[in-house]
Structures are given as structure tokens and as C-alpha cells.
Residue frames as a rotation matrix with the C-alpha (Angstrom) as fourth column:
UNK 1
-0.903 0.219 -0.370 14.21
-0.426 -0.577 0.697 -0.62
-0.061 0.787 0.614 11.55
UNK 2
-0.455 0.836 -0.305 11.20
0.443 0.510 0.737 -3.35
0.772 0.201 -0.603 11.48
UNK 3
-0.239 0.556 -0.796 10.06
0.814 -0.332 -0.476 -1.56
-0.529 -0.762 -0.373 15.06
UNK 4
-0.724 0.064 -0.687 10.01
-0.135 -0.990 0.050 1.84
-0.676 0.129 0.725 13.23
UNK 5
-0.647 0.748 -0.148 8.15
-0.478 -0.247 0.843 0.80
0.594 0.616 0.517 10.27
UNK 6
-0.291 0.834 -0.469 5.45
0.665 0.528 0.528 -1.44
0.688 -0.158 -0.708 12.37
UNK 7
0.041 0.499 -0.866 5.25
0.797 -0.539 -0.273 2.31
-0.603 -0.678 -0.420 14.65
UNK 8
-0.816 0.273 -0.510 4.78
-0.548 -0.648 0.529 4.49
-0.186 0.711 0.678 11.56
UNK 9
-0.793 0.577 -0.195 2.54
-0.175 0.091 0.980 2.58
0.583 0.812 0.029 9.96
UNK 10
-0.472 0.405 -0.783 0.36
0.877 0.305 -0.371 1.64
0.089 -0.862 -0.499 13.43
UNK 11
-0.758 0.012 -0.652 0.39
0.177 -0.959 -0.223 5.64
-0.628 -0.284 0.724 13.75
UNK 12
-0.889 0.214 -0.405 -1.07
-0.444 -0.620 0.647 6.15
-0.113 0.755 0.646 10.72
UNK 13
-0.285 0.897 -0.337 -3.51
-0.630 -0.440 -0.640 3.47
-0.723 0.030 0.691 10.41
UNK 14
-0.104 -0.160 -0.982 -2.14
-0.993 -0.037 0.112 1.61
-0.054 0.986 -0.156 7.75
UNK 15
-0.102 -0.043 0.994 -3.21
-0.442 0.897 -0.006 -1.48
-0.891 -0.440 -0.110 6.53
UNK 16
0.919 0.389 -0.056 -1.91
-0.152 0.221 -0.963 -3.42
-0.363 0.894 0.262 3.77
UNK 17
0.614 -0.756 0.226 0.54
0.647 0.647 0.404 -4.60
-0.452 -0.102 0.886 2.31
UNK 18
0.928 -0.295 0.228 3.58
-0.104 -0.791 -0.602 -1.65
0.358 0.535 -0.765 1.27
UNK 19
0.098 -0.961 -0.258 7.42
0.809 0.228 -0.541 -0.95
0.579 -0.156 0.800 1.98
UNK 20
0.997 -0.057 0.053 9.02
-0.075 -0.877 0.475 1.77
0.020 -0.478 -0.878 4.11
UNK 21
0.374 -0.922 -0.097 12.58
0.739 0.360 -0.569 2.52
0.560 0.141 0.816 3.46
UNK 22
0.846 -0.325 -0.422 15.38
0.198 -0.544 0.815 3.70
-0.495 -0.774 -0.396 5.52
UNK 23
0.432 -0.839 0.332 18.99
-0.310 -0.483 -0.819 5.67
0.847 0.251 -0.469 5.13
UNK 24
0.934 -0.255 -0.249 21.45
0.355 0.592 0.724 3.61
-0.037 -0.765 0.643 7.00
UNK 25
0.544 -0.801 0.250 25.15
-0.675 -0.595 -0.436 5.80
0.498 0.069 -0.864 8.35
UNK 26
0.296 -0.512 -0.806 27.76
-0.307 0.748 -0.588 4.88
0.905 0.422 0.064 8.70
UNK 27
-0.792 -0.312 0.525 27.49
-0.586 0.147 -0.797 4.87
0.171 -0.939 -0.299 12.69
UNK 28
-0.777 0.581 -0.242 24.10
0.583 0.810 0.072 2.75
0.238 -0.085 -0.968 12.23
UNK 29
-0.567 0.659 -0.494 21.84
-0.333 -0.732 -0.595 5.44
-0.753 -0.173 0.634 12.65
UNK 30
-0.505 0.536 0.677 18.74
0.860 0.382 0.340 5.08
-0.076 0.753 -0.653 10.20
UNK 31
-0.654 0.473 -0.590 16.50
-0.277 -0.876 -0.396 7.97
-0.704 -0.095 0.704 9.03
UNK 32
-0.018 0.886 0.463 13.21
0.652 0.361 -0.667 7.57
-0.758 0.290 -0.584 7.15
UNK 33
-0.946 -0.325 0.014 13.44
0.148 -0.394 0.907 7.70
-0.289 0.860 0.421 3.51
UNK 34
-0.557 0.787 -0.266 9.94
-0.720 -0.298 0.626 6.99
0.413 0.540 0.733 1.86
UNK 35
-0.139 0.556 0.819 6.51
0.000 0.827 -0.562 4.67
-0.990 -0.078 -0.115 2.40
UNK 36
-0.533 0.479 -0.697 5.17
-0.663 0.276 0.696 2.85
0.526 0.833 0.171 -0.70
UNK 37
-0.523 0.614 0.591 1.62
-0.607 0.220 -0.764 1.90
-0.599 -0.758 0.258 0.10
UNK 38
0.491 0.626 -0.606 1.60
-0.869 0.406 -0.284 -1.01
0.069 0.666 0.743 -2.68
UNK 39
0.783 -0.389 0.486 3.22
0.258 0.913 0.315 -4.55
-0.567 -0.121 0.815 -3.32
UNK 40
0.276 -0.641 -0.717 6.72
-0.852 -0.508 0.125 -3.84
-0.444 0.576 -0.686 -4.60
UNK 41
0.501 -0.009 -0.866 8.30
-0.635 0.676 -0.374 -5.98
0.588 0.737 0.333 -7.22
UNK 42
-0.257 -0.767 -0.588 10.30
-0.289 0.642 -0.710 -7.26
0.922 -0.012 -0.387 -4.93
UNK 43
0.296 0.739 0.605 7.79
-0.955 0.225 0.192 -8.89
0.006 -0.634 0.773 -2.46
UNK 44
0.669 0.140 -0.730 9.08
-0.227 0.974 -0.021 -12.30
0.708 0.180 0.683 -3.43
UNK 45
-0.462 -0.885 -0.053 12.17
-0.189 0.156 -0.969 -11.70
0.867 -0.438 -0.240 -1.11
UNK 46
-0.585 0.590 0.556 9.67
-0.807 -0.496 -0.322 -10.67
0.086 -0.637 0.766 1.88
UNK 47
0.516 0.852 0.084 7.48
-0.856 0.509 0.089 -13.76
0.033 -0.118 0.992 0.81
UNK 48
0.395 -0.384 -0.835 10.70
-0.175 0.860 -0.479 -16.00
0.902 0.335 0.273 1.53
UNK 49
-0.752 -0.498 0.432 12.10
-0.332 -0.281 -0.901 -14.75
0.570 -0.820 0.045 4.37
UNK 50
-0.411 0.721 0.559 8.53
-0.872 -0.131 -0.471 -14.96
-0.266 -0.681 0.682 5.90
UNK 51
-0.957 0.265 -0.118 6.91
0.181 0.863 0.472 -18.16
0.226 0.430 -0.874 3.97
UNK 52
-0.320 0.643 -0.696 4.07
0.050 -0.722 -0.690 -15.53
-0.946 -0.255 0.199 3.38
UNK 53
-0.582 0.272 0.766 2.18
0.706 -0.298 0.643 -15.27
0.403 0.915 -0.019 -0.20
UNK 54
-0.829 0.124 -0.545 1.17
0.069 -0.945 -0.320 -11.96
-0.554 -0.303 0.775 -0.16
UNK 55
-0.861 0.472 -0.190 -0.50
-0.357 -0.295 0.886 -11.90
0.362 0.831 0.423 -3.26
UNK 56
0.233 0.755 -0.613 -2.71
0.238 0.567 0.789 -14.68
0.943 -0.330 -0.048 -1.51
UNK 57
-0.806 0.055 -0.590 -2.80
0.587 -0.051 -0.808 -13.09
-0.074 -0.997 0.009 1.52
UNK 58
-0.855 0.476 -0.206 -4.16
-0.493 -0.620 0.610 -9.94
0.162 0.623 0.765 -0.51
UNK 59
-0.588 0.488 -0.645 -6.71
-0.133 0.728 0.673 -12.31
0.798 0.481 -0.363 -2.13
UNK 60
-0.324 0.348 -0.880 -7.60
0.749 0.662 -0.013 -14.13
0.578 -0.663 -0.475 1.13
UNK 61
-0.753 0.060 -0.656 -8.28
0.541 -0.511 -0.668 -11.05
-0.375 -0.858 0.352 3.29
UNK 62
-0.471 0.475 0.743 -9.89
0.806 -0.109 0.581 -9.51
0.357 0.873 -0.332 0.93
UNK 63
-0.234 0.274 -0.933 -10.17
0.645 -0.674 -0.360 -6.28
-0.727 -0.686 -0.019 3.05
UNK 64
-0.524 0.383 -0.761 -11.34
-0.637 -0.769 0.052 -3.71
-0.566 0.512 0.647 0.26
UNK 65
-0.031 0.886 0.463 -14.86
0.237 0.457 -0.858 -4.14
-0.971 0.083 -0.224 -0.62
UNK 66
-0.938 -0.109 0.330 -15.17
0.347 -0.330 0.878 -3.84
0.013 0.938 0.347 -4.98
UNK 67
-0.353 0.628 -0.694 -17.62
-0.525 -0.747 -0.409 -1.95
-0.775 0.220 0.593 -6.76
UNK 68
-0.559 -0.107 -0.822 -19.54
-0.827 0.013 0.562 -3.39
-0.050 0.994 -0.096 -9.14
UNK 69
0.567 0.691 0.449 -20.53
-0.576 0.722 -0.383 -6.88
-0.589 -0.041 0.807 -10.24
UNK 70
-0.086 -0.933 0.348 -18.30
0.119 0.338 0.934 -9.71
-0.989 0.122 0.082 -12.01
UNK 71
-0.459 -0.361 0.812 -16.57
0.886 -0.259 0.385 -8.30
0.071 0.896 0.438 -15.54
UNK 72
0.462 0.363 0.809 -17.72
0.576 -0.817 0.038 -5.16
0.674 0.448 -0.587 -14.07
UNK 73
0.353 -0.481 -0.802 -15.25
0.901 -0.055 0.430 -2.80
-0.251 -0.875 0.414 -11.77
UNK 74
0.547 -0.248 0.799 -14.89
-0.086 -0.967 -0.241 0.87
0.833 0.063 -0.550 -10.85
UNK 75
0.030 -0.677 -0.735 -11.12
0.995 -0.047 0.084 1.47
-0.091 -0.735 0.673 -8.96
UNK 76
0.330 0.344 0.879 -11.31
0.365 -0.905 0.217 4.85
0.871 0.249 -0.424 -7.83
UNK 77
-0.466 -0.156 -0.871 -10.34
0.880 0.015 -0.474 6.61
0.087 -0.988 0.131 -4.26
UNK 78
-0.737 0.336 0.587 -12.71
-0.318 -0.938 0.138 9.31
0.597 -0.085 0.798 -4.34
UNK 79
-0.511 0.661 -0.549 -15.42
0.855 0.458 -0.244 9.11
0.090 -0.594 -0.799 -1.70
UNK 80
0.230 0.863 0.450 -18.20
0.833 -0.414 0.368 11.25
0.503 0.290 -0.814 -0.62
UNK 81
0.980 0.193 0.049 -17.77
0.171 -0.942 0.290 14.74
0.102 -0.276 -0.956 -0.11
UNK 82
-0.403 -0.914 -0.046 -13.41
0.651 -0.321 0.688 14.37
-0.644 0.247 0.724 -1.23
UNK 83
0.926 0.255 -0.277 -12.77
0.067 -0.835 -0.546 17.43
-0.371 0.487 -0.791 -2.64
UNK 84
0.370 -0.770 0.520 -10.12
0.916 0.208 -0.344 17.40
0.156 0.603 0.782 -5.63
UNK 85
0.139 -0.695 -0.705 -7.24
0.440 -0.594 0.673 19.55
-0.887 -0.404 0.223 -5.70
UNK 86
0.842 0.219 -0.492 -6.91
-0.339 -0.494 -0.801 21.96
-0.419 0.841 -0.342 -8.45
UNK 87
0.172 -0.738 -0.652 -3.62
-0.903 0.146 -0.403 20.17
0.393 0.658 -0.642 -9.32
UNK 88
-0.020 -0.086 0.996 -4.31
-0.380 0.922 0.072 16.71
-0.925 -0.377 -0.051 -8.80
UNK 89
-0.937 -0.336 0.096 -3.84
-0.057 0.417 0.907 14.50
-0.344 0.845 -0.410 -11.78
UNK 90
-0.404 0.913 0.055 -6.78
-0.914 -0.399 -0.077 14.34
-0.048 -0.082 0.996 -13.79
UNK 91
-0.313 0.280 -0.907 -7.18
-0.006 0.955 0.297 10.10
0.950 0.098 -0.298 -13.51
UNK 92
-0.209 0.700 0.683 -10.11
-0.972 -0.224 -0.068 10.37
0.105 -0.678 0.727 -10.61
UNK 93
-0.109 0.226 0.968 -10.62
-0.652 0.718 -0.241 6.59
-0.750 -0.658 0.069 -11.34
UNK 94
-0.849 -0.312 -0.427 -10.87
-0.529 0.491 0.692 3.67
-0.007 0.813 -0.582 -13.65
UNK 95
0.173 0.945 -0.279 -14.21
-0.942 0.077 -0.326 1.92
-0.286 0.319 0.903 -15.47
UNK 96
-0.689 -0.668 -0.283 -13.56
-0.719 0.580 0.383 -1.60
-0.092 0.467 -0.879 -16.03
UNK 97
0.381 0.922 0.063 -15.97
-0.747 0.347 -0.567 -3.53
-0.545 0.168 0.821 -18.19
């Protein structure tokens, strides 16, 4: 199962820290359930097993560039020229002052 999710997520591109879960039969087969492409609460298991802080990996890598200036931040995933879906939620992004 760790080969599958580190060749899904390779495929795709993905970088960062998230989960990928599997359906496991009873002959040991596995079948791809879902990706979550955030830190899940349960990251502390993941950060024993590995003697990894994520959070301070996160932190330390610091791979996504903010907006803004300090006590000022716009989170948002719209870029130039995204075009919203007529039934996308209507939270486009978040103003923090």
C-alpha cells in the first residue's frame, strides 16, 4: 500500500503533506478509497512511526509562498485566469488582518 500511495501521488504531482486510504479483503487485495490533501488529526501516529514533525517539517519547508505582509494574509486558491464553477461553494478565499 505505501508503493501505491508514493505512485499516485508522484502521478499527480503532489506535494505535501496528506493521507490516501485503502479497502483491505479479505484475500489482501487493497483498492483505493480516498486522498486527503491536508494534515489529518492523526499525523501524530505517522510522526512516531517516522520520528518526523510534520507540523515542523510544514514550517521548515515552507514550500507555499504567503500573500501579504506580517498580521496581514490572503488564503485563497484562485489564480489567474481560474474560472469558477457555477456550483462551487461561494468561500473563493479568506482576508486575514
Amino acid at each position: 500500500m505505501g508503493d501505491a500511495a508514493v505512485a499516485a501521488t508522484s502521478s499527480i504531482g503532489y506535494i505535501g503533506v496528506g493521507t490516501i486510504g485503502f479497502l483491505l479483503d479479505e484475500r489482501g487485495d487493497f483498492y483505493f478509497m480516498e486522498m486527503n490533501t491536508r494534515i489529518q488529526v492523526e499525523h501524530p501516529v505517522t510522526e512516531i512511526i517516522t520520528s518526523v514533525d510534520l507540523i515542523e517539517e510544514q514550517i521548515r519547508n515552507n514550500i507555499l509562498l504567503a500573500s501579504g505582509s506580517p498580521f496581514v494574509r490572503m488564503d485563497s486558491h484562485v489564480y489567474t485566469d481560474y474560472v469558477v464553477p457555477p456550483s462551487y461553494d461561494s468561500l473563493l478565499g479568506k482576508l486575514l488582518v
